[in-house]
C-alpha positions in Angstrom: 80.3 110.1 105.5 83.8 111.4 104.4 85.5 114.0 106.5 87.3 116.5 104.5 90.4 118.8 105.7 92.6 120.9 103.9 96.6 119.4 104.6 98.3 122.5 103.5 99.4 123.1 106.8 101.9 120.0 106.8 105.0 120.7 106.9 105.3 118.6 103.5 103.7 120.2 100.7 105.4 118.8 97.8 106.1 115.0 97.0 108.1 113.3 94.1 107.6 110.9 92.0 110.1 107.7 92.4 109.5 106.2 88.6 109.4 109.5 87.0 110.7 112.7 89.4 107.1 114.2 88.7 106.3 116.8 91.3 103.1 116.6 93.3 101.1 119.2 95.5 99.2 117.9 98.4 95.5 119.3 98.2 93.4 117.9 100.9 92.8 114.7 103.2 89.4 112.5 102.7 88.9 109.5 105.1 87.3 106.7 104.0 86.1 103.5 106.4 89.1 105.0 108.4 91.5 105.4 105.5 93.2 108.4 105.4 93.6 109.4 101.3 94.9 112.3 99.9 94.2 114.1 97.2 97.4 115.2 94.9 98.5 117.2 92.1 100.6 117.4 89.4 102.9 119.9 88.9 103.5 118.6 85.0 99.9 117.9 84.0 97.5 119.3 86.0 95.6 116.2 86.8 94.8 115.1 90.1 95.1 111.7 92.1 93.4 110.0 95.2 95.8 107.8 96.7 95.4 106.4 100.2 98.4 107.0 102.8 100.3 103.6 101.9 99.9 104.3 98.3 101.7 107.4 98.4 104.3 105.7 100.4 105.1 102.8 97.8 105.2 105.5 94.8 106.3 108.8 96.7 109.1 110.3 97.7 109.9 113.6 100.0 113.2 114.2 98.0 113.3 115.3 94.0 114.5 113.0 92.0 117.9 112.7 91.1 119.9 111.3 88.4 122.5 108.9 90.6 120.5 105.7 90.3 120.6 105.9 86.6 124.2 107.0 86.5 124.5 103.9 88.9 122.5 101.1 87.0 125.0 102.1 84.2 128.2 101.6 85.4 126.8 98.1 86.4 125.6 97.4 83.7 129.3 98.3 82.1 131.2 96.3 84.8 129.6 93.0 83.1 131.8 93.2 79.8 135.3 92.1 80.0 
């Protein structure tokens, strides 16, 4: 059976994103065949997502999003030309 608490407590309430810079909202935990997955919610859309822990690791991130690595990627992508 799944055990259900509420992670509001953490000290990390919202995540971000890495793609896209969309802003999540923790809900609550569900463990499943001792998986932790958490339940998160978007800020944009309203709809909600069950990801595991390691999920929200590979897509997550605890800081917003910020414009550098595109700013980045361009000036690369400039240095190529002569």
């Amino acid at each position: 059976m799944a055990a259900k608490t509420n992670i509001l407590t953490d000290d990390l309430i919202y995540i971000f994103d890495k793609k896209t810079g969309e802003k999540f909202s923790k809900q609550s935990t569900v463990e499943f065949c001792r998986i932790t997955h958490y339940s998160i919610k978007s800020e944009k859309t309203g709809k909600t997502i069950l990801l595991s822990a390691d999920g929200i690791k590979r897509r997550f991130t605890q800081t917003p999003y910020t414009e550098r690595k595109q700013t980045k990627t361009i000036f690369n992508w400039l240095q190529k030309f002569p």
